[in-house]
DSSP file (Angstrom, degrees, kcal/mol; ACC not computed):
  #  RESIDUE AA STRUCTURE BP1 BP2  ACC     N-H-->O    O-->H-N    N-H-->O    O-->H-N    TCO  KAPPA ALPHA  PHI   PSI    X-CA   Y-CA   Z-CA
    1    1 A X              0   0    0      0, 0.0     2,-0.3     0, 0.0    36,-0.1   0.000 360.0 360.0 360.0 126.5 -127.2  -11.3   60.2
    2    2 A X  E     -a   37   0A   0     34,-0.6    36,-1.3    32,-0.1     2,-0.3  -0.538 360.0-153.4 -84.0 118.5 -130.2  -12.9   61.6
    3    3 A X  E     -a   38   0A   0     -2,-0.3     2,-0.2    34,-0.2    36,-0.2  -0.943  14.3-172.9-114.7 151.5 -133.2  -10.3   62.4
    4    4 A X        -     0   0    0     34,-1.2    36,-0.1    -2,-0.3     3,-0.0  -0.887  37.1-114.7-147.7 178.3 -135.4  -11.0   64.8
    5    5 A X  S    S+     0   0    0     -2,-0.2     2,-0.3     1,-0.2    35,-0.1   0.656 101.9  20.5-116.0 -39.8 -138.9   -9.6   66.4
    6    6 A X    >   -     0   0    0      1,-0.1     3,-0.7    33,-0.0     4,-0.2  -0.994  60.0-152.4-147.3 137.3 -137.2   -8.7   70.0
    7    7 A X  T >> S+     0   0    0     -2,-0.3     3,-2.3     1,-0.2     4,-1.0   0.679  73.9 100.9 -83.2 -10.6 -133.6   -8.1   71.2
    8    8 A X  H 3> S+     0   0    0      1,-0.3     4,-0.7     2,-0.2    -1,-0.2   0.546  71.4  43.2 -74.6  -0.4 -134.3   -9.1   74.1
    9    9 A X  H <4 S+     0   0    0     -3,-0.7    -1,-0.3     2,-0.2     4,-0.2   0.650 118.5  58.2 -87.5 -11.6 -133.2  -12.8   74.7
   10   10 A X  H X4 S+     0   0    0     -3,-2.3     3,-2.1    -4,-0.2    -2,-0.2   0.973 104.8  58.5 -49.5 -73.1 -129.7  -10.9   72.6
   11   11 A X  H 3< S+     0   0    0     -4,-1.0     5,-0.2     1,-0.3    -2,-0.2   0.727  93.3  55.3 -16.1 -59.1 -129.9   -8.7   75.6
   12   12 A X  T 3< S+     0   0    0     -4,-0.7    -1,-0.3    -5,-0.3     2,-0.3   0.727  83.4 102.3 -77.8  -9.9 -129.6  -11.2   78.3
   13   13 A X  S X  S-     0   0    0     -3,-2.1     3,-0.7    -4,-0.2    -3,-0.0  -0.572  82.5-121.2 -72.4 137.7 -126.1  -12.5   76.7
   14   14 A X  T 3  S+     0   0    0     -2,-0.3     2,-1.2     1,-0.3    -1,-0.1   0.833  95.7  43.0 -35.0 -59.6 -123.4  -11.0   78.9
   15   15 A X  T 3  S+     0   0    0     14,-0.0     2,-0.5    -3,-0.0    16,-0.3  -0.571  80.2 120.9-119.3  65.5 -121.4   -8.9   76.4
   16   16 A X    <   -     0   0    0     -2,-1.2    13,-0.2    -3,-0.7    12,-0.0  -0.839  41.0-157.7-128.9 135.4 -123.7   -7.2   74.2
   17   17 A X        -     0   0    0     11,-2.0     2,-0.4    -2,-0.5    11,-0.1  -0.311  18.0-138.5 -83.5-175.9 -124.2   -3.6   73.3
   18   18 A X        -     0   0    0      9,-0.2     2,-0.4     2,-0.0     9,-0.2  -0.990  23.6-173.4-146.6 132.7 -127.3   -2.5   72.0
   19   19 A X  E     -B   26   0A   0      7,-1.8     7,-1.5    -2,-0.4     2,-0.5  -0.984   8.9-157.0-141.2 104.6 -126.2    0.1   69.2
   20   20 A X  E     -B   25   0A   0     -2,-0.4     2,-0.5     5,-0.2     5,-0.2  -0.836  12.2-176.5-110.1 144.2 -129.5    2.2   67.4
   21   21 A X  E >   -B   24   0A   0      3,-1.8     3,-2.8    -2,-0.5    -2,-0.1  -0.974  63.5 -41.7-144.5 118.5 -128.4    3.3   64.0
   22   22 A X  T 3  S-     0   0    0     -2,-0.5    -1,-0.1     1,-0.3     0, 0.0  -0.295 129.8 -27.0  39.9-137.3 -131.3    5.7   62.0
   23   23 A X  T 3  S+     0   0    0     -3,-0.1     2,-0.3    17,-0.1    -1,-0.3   0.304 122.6  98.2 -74.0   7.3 -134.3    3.3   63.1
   24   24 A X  E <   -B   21   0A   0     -3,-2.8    -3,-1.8    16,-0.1     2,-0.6  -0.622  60.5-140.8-101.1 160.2 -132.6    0.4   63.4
   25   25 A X  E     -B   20   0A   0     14,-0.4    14,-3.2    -2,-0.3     2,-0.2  -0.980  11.0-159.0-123.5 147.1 -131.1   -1.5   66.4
   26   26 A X  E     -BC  19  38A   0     -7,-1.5    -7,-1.8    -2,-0.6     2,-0.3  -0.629   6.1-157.1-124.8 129.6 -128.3   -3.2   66.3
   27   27 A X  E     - C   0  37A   0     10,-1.2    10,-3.4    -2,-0.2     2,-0.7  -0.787  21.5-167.7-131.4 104.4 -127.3   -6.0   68.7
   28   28 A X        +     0   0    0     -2,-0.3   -11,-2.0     8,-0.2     2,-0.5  -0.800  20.5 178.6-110.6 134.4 -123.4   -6.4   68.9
   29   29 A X        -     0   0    0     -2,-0.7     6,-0.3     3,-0.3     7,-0.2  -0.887   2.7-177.2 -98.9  98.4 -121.4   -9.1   70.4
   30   30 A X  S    S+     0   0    0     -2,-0.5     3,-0.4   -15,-0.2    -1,-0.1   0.854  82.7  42.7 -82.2 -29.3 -117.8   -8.4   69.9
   31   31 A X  S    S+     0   0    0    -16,-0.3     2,-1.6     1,-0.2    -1,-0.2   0.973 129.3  27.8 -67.5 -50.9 -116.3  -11.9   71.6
   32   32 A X  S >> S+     0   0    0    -17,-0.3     3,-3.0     1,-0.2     4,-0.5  -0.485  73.7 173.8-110.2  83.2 -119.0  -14.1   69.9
   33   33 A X  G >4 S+     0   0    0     -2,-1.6     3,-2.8    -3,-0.4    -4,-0.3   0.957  74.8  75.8 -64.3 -28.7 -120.4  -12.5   66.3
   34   34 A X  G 34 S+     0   0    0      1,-0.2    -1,-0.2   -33,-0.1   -32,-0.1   0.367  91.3  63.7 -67.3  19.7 -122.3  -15.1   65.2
   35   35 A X  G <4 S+     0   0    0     -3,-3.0    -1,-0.2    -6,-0.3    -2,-0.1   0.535  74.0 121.6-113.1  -3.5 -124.5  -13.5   68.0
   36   36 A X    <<  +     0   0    0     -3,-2.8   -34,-0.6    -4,-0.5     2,-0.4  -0.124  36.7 164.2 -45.0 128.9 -124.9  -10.4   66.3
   37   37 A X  E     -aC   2  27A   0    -10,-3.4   -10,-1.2   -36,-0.1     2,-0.3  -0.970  19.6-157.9-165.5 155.6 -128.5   -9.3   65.4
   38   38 A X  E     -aC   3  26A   0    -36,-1.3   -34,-1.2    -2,-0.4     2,-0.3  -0.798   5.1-154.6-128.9 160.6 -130.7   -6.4   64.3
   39   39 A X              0   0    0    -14,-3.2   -14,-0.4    -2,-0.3   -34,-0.1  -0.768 360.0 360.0-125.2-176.6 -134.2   -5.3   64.4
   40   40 A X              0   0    0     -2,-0.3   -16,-0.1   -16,-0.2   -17,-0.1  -0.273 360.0 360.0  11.8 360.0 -136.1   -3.3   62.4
């Protein structure tokens, strides 16, 4: 899983949630996973 500094270009893909789990966030794409990504 690729982490990266800001979700937000993640964000701008149609179908993603944005998921925070303890301090992390979670960016999941259920159609496309290899678009999956976390911060922190």
């Amino acid at each position: 899983m690729k982490t990266k500094s800001s979700l937000k270009s993640a964000k701008k893909r149609g179908n993603v949630q944005l998921i925070r789990r303890g301090k992390r966030v979670f960016a999941i794409d259920k159609k496309n996973p290899r678009f999956n990504a976390r911060q922190g």
